[in-house]
Backbone as ProteinMPNN parsed JSONL, in Angstrom:
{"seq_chain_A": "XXXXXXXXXXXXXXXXXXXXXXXXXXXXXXXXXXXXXXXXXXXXXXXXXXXXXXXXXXXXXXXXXXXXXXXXXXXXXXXXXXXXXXXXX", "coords_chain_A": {"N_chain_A": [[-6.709, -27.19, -22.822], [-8.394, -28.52, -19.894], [-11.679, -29.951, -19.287], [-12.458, -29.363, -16.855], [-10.807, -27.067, -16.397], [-11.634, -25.288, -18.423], [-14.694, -24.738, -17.853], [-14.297, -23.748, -15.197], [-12.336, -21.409, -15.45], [-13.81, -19.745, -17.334], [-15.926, -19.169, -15.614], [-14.606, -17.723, -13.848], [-13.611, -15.528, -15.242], [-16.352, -14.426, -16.296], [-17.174, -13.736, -13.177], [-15.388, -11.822, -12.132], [-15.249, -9.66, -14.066], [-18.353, -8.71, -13.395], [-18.312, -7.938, -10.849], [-17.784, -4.823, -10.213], [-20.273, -4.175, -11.086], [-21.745, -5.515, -9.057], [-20.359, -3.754, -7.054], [-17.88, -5.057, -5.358], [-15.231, -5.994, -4.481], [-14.288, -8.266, -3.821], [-15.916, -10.146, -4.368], [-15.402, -12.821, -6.102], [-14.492, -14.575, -4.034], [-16.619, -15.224, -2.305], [-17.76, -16.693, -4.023], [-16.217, -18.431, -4.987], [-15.979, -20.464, -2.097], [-18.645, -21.083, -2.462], [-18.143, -22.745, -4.274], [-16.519, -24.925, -3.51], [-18.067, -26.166, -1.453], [-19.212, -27.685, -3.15], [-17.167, -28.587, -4.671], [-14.815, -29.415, -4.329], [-12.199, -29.655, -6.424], [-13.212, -28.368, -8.39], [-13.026, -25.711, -7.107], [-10.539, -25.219, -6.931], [-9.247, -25.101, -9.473], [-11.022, -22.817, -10.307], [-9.542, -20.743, -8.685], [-7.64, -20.6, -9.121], [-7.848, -19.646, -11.9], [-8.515, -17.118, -11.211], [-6.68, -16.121, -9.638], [-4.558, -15.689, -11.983], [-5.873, -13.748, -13.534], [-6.441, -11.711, -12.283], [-3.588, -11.387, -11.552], [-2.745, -10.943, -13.785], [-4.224, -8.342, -14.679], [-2.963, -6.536, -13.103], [-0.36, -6.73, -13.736], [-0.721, -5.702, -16.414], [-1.987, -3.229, -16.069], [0.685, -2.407, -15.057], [2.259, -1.826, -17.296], [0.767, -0.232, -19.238], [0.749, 2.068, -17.225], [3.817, 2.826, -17.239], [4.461, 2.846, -20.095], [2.807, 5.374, -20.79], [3.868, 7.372, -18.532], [6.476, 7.427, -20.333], [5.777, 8.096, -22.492], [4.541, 10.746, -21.592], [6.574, 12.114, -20.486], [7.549, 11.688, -17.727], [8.166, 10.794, -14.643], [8.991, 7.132, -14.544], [6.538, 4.404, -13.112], [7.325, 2.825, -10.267], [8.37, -1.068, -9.734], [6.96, -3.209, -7.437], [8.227, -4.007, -5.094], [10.675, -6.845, -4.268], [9.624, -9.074, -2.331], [11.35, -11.856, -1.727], [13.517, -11.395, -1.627], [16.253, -11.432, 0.347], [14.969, -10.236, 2.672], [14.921, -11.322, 4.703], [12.964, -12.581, 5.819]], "CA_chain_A": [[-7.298, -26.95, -21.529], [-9.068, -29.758, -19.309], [-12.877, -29.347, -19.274], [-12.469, -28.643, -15.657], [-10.148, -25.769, -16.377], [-12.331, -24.464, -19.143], [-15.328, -23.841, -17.013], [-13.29, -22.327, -13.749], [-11.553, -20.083, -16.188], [-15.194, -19.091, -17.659], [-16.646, -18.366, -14.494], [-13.707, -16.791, -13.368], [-13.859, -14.281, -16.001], [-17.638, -14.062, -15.898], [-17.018, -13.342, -12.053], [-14.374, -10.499, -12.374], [-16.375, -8.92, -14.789], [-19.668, -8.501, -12.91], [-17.641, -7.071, -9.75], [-17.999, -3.914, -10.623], [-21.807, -4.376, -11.305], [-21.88, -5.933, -7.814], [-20.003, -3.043, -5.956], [-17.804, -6.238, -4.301], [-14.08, -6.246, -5.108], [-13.723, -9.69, -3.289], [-17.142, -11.029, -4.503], [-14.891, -14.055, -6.321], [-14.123, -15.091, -2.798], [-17.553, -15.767, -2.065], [-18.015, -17.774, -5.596], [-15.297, -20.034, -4.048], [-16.924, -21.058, -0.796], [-19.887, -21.684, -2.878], [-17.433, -24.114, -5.424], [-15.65, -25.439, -2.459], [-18.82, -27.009, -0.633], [-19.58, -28.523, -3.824], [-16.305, -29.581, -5.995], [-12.883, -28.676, -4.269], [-11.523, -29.981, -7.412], [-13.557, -26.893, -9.512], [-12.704, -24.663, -6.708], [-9.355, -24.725, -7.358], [-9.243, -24.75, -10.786], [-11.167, -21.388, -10.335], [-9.073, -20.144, -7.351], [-6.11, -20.496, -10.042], [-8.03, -18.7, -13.03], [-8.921, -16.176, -10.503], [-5.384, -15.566, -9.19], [-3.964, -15.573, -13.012], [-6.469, -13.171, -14.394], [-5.822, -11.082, -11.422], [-1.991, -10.867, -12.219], [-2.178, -10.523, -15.647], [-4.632, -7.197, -15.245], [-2.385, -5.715, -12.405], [0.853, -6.342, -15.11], [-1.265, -4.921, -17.628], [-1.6, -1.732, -15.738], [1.747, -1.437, -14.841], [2.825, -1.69, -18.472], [0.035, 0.981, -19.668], [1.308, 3.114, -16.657], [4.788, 2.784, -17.636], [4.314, 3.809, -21.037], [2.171, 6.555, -20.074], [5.406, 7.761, -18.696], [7.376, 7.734, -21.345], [5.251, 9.516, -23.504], [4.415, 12.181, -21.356], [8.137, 12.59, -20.067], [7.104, 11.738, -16.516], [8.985, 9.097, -13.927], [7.988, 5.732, -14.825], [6.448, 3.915, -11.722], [8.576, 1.614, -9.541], [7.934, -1.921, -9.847], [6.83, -4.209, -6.834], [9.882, -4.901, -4.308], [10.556, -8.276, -4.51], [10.226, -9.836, -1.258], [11.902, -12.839, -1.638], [15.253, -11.345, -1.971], [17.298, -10.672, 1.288], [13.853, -9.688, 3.282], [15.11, -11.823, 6.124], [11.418, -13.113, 6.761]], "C_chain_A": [[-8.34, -28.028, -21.259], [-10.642, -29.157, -19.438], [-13.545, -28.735, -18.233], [-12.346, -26.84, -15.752], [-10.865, -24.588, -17.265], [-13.635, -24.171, -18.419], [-14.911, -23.558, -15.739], [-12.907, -21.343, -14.375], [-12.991, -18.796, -16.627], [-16.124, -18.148, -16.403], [-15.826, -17.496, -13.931], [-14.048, -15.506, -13.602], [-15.152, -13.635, -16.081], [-17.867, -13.096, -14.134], [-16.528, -11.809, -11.52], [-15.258, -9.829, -12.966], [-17.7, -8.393, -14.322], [-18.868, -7.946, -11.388], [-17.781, -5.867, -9.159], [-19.681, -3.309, -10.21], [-22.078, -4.61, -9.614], [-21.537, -4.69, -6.774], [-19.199, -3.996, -4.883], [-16.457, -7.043, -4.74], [-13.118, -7.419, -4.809], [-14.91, -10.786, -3.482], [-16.753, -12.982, -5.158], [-14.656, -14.841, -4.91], [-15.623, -16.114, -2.376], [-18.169, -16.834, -3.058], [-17.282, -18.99, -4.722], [-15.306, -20.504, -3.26], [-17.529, -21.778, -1.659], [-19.014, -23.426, -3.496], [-17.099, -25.041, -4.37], [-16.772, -26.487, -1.832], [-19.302, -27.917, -1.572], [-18.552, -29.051, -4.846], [-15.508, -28.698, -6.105], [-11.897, -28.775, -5.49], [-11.916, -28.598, -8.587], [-13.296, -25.67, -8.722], [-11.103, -24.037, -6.624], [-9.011, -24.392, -8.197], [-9.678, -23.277, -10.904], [-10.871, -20.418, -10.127], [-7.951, -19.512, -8.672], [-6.557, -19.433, -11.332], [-8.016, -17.382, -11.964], [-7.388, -15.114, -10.281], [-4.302, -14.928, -10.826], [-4.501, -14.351, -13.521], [-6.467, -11.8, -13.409], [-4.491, -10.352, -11.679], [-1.986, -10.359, -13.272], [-2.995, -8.428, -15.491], [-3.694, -6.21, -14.304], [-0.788, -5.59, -13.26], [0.482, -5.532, -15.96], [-1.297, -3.578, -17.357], [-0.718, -1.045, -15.324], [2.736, -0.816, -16.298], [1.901, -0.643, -19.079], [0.381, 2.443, -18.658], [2.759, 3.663, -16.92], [4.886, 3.197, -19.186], [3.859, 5.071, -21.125], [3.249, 7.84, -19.953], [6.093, 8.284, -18.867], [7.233, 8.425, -22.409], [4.714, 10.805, -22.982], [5.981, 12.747, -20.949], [7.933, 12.329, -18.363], [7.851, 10.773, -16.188], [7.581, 8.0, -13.912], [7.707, 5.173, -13.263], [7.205, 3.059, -11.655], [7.754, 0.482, -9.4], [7.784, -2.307, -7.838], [8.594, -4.27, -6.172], [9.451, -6.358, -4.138], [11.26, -8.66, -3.255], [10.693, -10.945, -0.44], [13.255, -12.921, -1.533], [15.459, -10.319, -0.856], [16.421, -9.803, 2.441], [14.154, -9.999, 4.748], [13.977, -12.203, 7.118], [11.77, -14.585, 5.877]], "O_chain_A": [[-9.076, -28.439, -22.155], [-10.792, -27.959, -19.676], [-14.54, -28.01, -18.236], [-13.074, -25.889, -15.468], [-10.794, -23.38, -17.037], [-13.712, -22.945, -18.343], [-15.716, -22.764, -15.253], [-13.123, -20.242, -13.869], [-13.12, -17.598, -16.372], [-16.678, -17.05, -16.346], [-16.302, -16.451, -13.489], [-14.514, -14.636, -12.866], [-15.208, -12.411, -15.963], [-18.542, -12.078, -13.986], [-17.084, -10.982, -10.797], [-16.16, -9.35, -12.278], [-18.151, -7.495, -15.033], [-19.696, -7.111, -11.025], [-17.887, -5.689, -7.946], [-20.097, -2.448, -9.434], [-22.674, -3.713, -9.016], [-22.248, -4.539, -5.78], [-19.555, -3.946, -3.705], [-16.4, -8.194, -5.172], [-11.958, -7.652, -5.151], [-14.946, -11.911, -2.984], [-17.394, -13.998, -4.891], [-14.715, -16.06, -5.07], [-15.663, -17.332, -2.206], [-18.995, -17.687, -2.734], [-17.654, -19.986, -4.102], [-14.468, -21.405, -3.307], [-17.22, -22.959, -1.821], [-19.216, -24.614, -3.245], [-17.597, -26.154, -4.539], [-16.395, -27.651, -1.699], [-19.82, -28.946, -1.138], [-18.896, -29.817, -5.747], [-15.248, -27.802, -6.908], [-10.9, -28.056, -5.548], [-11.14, -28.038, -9.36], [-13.287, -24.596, -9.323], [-10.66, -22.916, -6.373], [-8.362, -23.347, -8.176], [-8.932, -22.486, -11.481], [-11.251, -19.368, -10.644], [-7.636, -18.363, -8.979], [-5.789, -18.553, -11.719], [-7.125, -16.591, -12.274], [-7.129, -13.953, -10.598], [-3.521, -13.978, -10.772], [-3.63, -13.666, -14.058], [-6.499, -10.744, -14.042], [-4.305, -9.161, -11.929], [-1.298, -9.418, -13.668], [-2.452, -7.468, -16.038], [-3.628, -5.048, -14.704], [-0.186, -4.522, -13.369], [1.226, -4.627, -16.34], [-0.797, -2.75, -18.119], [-0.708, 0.17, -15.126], [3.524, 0.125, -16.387], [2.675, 0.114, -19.665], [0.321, 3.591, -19.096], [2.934, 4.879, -16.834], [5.643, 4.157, -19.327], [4.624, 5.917, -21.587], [3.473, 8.794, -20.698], [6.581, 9.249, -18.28], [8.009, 9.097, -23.088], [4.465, 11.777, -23.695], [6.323, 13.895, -21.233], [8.454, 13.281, -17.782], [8.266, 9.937, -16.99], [6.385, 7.915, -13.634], [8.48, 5.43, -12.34], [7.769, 2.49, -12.59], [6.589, 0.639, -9.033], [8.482, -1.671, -7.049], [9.688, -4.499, -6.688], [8.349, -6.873, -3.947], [12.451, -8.694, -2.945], [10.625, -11.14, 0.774], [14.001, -13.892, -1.406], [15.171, -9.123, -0.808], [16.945, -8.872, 3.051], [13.839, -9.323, 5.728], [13.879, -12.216, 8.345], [11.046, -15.572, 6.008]]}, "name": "protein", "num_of_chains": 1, "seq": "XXXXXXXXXXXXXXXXXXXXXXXXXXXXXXXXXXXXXXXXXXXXXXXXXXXXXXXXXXXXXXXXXXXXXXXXXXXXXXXXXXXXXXXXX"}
């Protein structure tokens, strides 16, 4: 990882994390203005940890819901329609 990518990723996660604390479930948004007026090049890099670390915890809870599940005997949740296929937008 570039030394760029290693602090965007840092703050990222620092960011997410304090969210909560904040009461401000789009408060990264406002981080990235801030990056943006000073070093579009770190605000992307961040934009991208942001968006990754994002995905990964909304996978993560579909795979802890989905087990869930299976050990209580319950219907597993339905994934995400995928609207790239045959949407006709």
């Amino acid at each position: 990882m570039s030394f760029i990518q290693e602090l965007a990723d840092k703050l990222a996660k620092d960011v997410l994390d304090s969210q909560d604390e904040l009461k401000d479930d789009r408060f990264y948004e406002q981080v990235g203005k801030v990056l943006l007026s000073a070093s579009p090049t770190l605000q992307e890099a961040y934009m991208t940890s942001i968006r990754i670390r994002l995905a990964e915890a909304r996978g993560r809870d579909f795979l802890n819901r989905a087990l869930k599940a299976k050990r209580d005997g319950s219907k597993a949740p339905d994934a995400p329609r995928d609207l790239s296929l045959g949407s006709g937008h």
